[in-house]
LOTOR-704520 format. One record per atom (N, C-alpha, C, O): x, y, z. Coordinates in steps of 0.2 Angstrom, whole numbers, plus 5000, padded with zeros to 4 digits. Layout:
REM residues N
XYZ...
//
This chain:
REM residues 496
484347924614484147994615484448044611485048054610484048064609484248144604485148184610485248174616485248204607485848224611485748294613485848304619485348354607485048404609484848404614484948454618484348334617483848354623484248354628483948374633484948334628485248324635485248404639485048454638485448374644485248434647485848434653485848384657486448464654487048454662486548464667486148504668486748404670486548404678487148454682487748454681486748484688487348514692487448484697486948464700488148464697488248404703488148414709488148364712487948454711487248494718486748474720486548464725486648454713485848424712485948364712485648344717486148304709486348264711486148214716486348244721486048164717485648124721486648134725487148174723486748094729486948084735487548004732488148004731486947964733487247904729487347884722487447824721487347924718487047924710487847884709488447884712487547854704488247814700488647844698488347904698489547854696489947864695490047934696490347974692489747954704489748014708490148014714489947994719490848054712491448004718491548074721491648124718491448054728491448134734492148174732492648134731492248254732492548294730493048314738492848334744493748294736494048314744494548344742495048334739494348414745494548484745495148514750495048544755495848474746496648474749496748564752496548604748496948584756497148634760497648674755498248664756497448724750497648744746498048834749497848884747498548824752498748914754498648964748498948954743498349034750498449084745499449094745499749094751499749094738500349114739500449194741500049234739501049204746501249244749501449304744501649284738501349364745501249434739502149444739502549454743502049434734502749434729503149504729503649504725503049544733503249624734503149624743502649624745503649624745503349644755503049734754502649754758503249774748502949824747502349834747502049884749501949764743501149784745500649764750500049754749500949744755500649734762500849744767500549724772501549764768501849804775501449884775501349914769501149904779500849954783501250014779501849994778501050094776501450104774501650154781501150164785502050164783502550214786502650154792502850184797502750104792502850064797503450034795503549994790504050064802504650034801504850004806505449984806504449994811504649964818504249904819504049894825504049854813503749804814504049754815504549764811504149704817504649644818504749614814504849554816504849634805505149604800505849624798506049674798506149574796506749594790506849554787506949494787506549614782506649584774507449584769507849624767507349514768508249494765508049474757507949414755508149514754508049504746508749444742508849424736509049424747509549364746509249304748509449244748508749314751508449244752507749234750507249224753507749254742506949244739506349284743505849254744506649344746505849374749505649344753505049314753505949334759505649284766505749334772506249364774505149324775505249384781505549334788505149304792506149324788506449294793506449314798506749264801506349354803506149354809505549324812505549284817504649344809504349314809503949264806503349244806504649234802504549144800504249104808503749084810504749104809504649034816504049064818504349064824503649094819503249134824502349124819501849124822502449124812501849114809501949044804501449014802502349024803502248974801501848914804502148874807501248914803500748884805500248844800499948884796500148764799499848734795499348784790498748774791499448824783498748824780498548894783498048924782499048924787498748994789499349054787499149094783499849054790500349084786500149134781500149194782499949084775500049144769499049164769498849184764498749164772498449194773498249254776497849304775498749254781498749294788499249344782498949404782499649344779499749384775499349434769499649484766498749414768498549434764497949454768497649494765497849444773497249464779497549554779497249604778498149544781498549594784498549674780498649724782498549634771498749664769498149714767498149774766497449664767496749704766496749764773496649824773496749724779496749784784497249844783496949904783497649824782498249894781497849914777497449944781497649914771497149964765496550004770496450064770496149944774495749984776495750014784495250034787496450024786496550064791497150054791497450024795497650114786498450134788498550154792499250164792498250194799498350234802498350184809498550214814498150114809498350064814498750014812498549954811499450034813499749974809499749914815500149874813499349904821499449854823498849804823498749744826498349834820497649794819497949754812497649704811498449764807498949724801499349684804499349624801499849704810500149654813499849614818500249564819499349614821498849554824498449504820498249454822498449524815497949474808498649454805498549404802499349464806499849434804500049364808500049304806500249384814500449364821499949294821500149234820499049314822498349274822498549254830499149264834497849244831497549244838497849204843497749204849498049174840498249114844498949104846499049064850499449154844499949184844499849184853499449214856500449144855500549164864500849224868501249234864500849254870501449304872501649254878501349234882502449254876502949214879503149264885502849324886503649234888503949264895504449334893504649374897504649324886504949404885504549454880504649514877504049414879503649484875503149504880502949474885502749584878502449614882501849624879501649604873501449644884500849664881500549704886500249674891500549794885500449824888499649864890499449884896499249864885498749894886498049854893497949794893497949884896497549884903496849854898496649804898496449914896495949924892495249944899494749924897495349954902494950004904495450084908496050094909494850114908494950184914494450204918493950174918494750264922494350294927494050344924494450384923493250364922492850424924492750424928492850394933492150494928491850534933491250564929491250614925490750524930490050554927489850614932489750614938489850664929489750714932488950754928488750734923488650794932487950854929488450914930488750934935488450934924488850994924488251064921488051064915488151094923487851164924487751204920488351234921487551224915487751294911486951344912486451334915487551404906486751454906486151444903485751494904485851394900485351374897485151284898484951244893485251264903485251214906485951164907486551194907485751084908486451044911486550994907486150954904487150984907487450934901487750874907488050894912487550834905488050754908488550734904488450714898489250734908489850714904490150674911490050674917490550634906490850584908491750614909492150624904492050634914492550674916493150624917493050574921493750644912494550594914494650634922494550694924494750584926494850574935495750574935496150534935495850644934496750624931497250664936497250724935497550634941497950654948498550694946498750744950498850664938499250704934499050774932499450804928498650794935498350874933498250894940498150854945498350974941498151014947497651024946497251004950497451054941496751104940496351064935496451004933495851094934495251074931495351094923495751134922494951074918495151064910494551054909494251014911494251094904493751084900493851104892494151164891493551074886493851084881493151154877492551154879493451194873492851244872492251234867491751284867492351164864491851144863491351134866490851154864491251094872490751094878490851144882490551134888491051194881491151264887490551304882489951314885490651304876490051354869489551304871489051334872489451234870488851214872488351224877487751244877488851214881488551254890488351294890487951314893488851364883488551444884489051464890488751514893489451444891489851444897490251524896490451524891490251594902490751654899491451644900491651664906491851634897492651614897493051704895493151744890493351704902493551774902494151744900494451684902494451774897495151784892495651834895495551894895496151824898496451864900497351884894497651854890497351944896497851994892498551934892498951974889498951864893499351854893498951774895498651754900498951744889498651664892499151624895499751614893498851594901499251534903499551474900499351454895500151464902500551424899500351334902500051324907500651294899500451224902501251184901501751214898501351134902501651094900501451014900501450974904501450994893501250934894501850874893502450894892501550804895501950744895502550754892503050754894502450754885503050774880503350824881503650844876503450864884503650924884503650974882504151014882502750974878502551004872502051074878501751064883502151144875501951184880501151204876501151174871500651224878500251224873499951294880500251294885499451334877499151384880498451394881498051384876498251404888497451404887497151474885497451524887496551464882496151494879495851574884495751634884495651514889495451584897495251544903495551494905494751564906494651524911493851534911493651584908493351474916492851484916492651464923493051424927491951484924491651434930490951404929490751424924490651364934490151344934490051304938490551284941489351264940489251204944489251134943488851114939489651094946489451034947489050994951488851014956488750934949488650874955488850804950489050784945488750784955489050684953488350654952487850664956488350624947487650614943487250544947486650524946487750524952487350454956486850504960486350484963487050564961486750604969486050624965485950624959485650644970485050684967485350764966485450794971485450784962485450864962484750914966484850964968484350894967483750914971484050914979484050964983484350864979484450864986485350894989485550914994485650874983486350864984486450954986486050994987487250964987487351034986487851054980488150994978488051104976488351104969488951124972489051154977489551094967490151114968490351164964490151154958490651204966491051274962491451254957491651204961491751244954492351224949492551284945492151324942493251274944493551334939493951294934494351264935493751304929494151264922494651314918494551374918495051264916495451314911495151284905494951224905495151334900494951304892495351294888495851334888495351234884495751214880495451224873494851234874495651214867495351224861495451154857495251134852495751134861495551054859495851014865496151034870495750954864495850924871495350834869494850824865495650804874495750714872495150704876494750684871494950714881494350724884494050774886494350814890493250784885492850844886492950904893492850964894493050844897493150874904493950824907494250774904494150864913494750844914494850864922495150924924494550824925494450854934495250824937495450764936495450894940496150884943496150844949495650804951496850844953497150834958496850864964496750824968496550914965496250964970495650944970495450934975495250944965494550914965494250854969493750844973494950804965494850724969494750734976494350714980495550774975495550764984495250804989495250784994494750854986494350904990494150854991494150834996493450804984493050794986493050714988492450694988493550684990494050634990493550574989493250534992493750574980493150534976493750464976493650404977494150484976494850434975494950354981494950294981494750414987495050374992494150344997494050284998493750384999493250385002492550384998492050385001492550374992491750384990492050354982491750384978492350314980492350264974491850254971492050234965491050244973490550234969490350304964489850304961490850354964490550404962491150384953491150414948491550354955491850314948491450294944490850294945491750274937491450244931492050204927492450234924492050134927492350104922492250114915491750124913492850124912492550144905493150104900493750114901492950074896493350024891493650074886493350114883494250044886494550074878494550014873494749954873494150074869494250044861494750024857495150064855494849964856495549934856495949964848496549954845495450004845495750024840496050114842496350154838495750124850495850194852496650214854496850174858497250254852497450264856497650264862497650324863497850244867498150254873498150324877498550354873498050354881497850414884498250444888498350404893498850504889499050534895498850594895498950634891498450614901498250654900498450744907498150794910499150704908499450754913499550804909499750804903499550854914499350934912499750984918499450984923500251014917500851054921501051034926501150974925501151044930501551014937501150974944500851004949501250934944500850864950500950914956501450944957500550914959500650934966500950894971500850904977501150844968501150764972501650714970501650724964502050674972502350614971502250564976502050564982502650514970502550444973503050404975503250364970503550394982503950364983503850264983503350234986504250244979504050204977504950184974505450224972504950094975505650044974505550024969505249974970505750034962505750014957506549964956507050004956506649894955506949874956507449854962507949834962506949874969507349884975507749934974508149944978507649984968508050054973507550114973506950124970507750154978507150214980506950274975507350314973506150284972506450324967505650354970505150334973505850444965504850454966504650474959504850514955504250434960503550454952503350484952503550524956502650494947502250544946501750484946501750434943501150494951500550464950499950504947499650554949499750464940499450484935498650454932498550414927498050474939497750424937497450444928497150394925497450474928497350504920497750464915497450474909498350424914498550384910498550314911498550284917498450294903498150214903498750164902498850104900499250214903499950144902500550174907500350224908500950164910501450184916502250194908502450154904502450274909503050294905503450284910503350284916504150284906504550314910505150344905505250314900505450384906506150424902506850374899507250344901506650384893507350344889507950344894508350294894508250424898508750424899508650384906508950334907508150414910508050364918508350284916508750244919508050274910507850184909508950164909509250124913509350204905509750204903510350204911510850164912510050264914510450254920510250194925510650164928509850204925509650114929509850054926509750004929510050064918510449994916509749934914509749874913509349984913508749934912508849914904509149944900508449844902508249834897507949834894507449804895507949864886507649894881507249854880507649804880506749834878506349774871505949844866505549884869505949824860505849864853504949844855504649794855504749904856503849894857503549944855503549984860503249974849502950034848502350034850501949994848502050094856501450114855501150174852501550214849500550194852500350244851500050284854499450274851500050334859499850364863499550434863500050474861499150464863498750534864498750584870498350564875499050634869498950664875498250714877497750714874498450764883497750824885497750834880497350804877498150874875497950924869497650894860497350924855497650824862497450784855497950754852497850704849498550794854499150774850499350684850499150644853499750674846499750614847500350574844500550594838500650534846501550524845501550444847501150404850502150434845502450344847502750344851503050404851503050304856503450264861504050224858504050194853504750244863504950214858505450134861506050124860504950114865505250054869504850014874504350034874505149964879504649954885505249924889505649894886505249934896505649894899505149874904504549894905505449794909505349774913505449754919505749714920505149804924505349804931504949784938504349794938505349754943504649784951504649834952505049884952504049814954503749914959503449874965503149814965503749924971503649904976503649964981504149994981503149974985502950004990503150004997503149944999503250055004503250015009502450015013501950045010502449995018501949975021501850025025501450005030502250075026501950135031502250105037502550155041502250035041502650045048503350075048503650095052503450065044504250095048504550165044505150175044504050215040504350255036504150245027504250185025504050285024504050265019504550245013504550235007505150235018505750235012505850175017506250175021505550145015505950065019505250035017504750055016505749955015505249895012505149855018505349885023504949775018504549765013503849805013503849845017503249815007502849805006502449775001502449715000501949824998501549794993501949804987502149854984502049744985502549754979502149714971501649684972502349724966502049704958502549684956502949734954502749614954503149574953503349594946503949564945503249614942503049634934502749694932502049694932503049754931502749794927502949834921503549834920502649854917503049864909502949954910502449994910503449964909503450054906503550044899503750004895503250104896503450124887503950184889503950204895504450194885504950234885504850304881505350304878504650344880504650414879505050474878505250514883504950484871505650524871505250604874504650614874505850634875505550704879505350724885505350784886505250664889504750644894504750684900505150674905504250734900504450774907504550734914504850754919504250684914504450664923505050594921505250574915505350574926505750514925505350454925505650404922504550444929504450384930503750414930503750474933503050394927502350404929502050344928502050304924501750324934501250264937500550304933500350364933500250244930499450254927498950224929499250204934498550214929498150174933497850124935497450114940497950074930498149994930498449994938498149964942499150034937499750004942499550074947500050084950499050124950498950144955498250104959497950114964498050044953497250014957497749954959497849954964497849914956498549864958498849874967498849824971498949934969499349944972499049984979499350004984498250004977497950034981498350104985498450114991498550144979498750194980498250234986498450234992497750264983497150304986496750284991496550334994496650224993496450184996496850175003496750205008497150125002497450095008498350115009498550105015498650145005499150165005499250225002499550214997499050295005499150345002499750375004500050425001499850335010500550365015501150375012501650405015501250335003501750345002501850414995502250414990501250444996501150524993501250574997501050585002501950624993502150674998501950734993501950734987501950804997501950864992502550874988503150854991502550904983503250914979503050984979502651014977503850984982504151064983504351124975504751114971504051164976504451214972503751194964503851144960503251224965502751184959502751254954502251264950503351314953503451354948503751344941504351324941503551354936504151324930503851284927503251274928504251234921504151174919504351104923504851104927503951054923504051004925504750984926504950984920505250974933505750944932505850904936506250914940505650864936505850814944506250774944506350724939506750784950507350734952507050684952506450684952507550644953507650574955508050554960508550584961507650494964508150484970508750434967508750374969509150454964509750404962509850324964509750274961510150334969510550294975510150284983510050334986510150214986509750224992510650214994511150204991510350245000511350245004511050295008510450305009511550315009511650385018511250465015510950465010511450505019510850565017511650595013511550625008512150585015512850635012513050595003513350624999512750525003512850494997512350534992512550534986511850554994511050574990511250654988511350664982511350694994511650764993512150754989512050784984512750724988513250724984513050714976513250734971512650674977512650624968512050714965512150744960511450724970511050794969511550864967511350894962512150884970512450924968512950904962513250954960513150844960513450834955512950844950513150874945512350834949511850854945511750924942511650934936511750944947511651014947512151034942512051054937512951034946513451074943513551034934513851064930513150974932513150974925512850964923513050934918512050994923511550984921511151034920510751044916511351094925510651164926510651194920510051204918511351204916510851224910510651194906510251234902510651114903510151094900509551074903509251044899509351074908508751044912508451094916507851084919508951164916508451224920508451214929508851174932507951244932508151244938507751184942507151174942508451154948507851084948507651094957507751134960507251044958506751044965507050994969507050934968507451044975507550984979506950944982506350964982507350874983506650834986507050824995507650824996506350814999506650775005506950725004506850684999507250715007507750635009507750585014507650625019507850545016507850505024507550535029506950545029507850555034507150595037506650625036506150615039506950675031506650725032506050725028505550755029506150665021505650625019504950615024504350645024505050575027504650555034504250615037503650625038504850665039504450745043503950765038503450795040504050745032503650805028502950745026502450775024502950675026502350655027502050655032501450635032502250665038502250665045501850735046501350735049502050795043501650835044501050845039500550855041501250825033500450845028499950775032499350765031500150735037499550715039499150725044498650705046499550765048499450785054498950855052498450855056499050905046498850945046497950915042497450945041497950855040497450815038497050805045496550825047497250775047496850745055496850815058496350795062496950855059496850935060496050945057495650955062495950945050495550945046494950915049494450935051495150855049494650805050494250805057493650805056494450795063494450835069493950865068493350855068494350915066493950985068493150985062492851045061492950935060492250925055492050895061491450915061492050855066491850795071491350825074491250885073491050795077490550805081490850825086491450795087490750885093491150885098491250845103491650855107490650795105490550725107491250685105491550645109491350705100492050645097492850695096493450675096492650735097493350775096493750755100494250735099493450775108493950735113494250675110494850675108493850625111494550545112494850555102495250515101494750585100494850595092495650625096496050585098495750685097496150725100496650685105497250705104496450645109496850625114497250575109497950575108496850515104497350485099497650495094497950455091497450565091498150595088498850625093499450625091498650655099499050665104499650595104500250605104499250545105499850495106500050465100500650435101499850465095500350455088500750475086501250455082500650545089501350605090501750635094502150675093501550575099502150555104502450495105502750475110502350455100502650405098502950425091503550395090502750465088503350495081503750525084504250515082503650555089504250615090505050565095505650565094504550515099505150455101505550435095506250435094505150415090505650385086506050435081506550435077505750475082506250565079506850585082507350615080506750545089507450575093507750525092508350525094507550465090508350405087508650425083509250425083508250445078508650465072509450485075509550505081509950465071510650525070510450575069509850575066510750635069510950685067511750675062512250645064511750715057512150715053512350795049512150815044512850835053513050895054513250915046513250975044513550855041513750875036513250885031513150935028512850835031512350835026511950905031511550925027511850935034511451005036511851075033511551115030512651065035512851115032512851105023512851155020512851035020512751025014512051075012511951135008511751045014511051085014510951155014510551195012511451175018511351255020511751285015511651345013512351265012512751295008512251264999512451284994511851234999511251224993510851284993510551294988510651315000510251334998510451415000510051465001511151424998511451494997511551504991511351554987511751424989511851444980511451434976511651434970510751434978510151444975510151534975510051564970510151554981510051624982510651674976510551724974511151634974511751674969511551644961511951654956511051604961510851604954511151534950511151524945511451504955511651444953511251384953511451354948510851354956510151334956509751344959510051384963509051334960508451354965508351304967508251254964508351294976508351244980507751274985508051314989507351264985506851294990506451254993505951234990506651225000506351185004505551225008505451265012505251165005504451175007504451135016504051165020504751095019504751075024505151095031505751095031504851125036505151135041505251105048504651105051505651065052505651025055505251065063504951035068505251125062504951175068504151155068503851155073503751145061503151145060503051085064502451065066503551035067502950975070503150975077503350925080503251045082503151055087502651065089502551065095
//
């Protein structure tokens, strides 16, 4: 055969069985690892779990034993390094294509994100008809929040006043609203034909993490929290989304609660999608640090890193014997991120307030917090012990802290703790009563009558403790001379 006519077969095409046609076996060949850790570490990322030791030929020896994995490794490398190009602004979607899927988290690594939250599908009103918005349900706020973007949508008139309100956020970042507006609500499951509309007053923000932001007073007027839950919405975060706190000036509320078996009060935040707590709290408590960065976004847009996570119990009591006494409902495992600046010492998010059936079945251990003027300051309950050990460790606070921390809020303590949940509930079944039918009012009345003749028996066991009163009475003279502001919200006359 002429040699011209030949013609290459592609071995494709190829019969199957064709003579000296010997099957191709395609050996597991790794891309080599990039020869520079500069061109695929994330760029502004220095808190990733590498170190790099240029004395040992360029090997990332901490996260050796962790990926070296058959034939994957130097891939996961070069995976990493295309993500970082096309999204530098996550450096953890580069370190999970590093790590690969199959990565376990062991018994000391964490992994904090919940991935869902709480809305509130609301119809909200303006002057040229009604917008449906999905509203952050967030306990960490007193007041109402809406951003002016959807306020100009609505047409909504936002009176501006000569001196704008101030706020305080999570970081300790102050930011100022815009003015204020109003309008109506309803809850988008209800018929608006039939329903009746709620009045709401918003402050406007000129930017802000979510459109709408219904406070603590809204919940609880309309007590979507505790009695009407279907008026909720699950809502998934996008796991390439920031993380959310979206507390906004001072809680009208805390949460006594045993972190670690000792007594301490939180901030319950149903508006945050991870539980903080304060670098220096974590320090006094002797907790242990583990290197975990997230990235987290507050009400104003703003948006910053975490600079750690510790791991502790949280544990509640069960209301029979007092709120400051266990057992209860407890969570074996819970992860704070650590935040520098942090106005509260301790904020529960909402993973860990559904967990624990705050709103629900145990609200009993939510008290009013006194003294709601100012920037956020809130004690901490130190030490559990006697009421003269809490007073003591409180004014030692005081005498070395008022000027870097400003003026702080006493809190109740041992009893008195108790008196004042004692009364904000009393003044609740008050409320409630009196909405009743008067068919039910009686026997409604005769069994609030005896639950409060069974608190008062156990009110007269208490001790009495003549030091810790004069301590108290001499705190609250030297509030009066400008040495701190101690103004107690609870009187033990109110539950006669």
């Amino acid at each position: 055969m002429d040699p011209s006519m030949m013609v290459a077969v592609d071995p494709d095409d190829a019969p199957v069985n064709a003579e000296r046609l010997h099957p191709l076996h395609v050996k597991s060949c790794p891309s080599p690892r990039p020869s520079s850790v500069s061109y695929w570490i994330p760029p502004k990322t220095v808190d990733l779990p590498f170190d790099w030791n240029d004395e040992k030929n360029n090997h990332i020896t901490n996260a050796e034993p962790r990926v070296l994995r058959a034939g994957k490794a130097e891939h996961r490398a070069w995976d990493a390094l295309v993500l970082s190009c096309m999204a530098p602004e996550h450096t953890d979607i580069a370190l999970a294509a590093y790590l690969g899927p199959e990565a376990e988290i062991k018994e000391g690594e964490f992994h904090c994100r919940s991935g869902v939250r709480w809305g509130v599908p609301l119809v909200v009103g303006g002057l040229q008809g009604i917008e449906r918005e999905i509203a952050c349900a967030d306990t960490g706020s007193e007041g109402n929040i809406i951003s002016y973007n959807l306020a100009k949508k609505l047409h909504l008139i936002i009176e501006v006043a000569e001196e704008q309100q101030e706020f305080v956020l999570a970081n300790d970042t102050r930011v100022k609203a815009m003015g204020r507006t109003s309008t109506y609500c309803w809850f988008s499951w209800e018929d608006t034909a039939k329903s009746d509309p709620i009045e709401c007053t918003f402050h406007v923000f000129r930017q802000l993490a979510s459109p709408m932001i219904m406070g603590m007073k809204f919940l609880q007027d309309t007590e979507t929290l505790a009695n009407h839950r279907k008026r909720l919405e699950k809502l998934k975060i996008p796991r390439l989304q920031a993380l959310q706190v979206c507390s906004v000036g001072r809680p009208s509320r805390g949460l006594v609660c045993f972190l670690d078996g000792t007594l301490t009060l939180a901030t319950p935040d149903s508006g945050s999608d991870l539980d903080l707590m304060s670098p220096r709290f974590a320090v006094e408590r002797g907790l242990k640090v583990i290197d975990l960065v997230e990235k987290i976004e507050f009400a104003d847009g703003s948006t910053t890193f975490t600079c750690g996570v510790v791991r502790v119990e949280i544990a509640i009591s069960n209301g029979e014997h007092g709120i400051a006494h266990i057992p209860g409902r407890r969570i074996p495992v819970v992860e704070f991120h650590l935040l520098e600046s942090f106005t509260h010492d301790v904020l529960l998010g909402t993973n860990t307030l559904e967990q624990l059936d705050i709103f629900t079945h145990n609200s009993h251990v939510l008290i009013p917090v006194a003294d709601t003027d100012g920037p956020m300051r809130l004690d901490r309950i130190h030490v559990v012990g006697t009421l003269d050990r809490m007073i003591a460790w409180t004014k030692e606070r005081i005498n070395h802290q008022k000027k870097s921390r400003g003026p702080l809020t006493r809190l109740p303590q041992g009893p008195l703790l108790d008196d004042q949940r004692e009364n904000d509930r009393r003044e609740r079944e008050d409320r409630r009563i009196a909405s009743l039918p008067p068919i039910k009012q009686a026997e409604e009345t005769r069994d609030e009558a005896r639950k409060r003749a069974n608190y008062e028996k156990i009110q007269a066991t208490w001790p009495t403790n003549k030091t810790s009163s004069s301590s108290s009475k001499s705190d609250g003279q030297t509030g009066s001379s400008g040495k701190c502001n101690v103004s107690p919200s609870f009187k033990r006359a109110r539950l006669a």
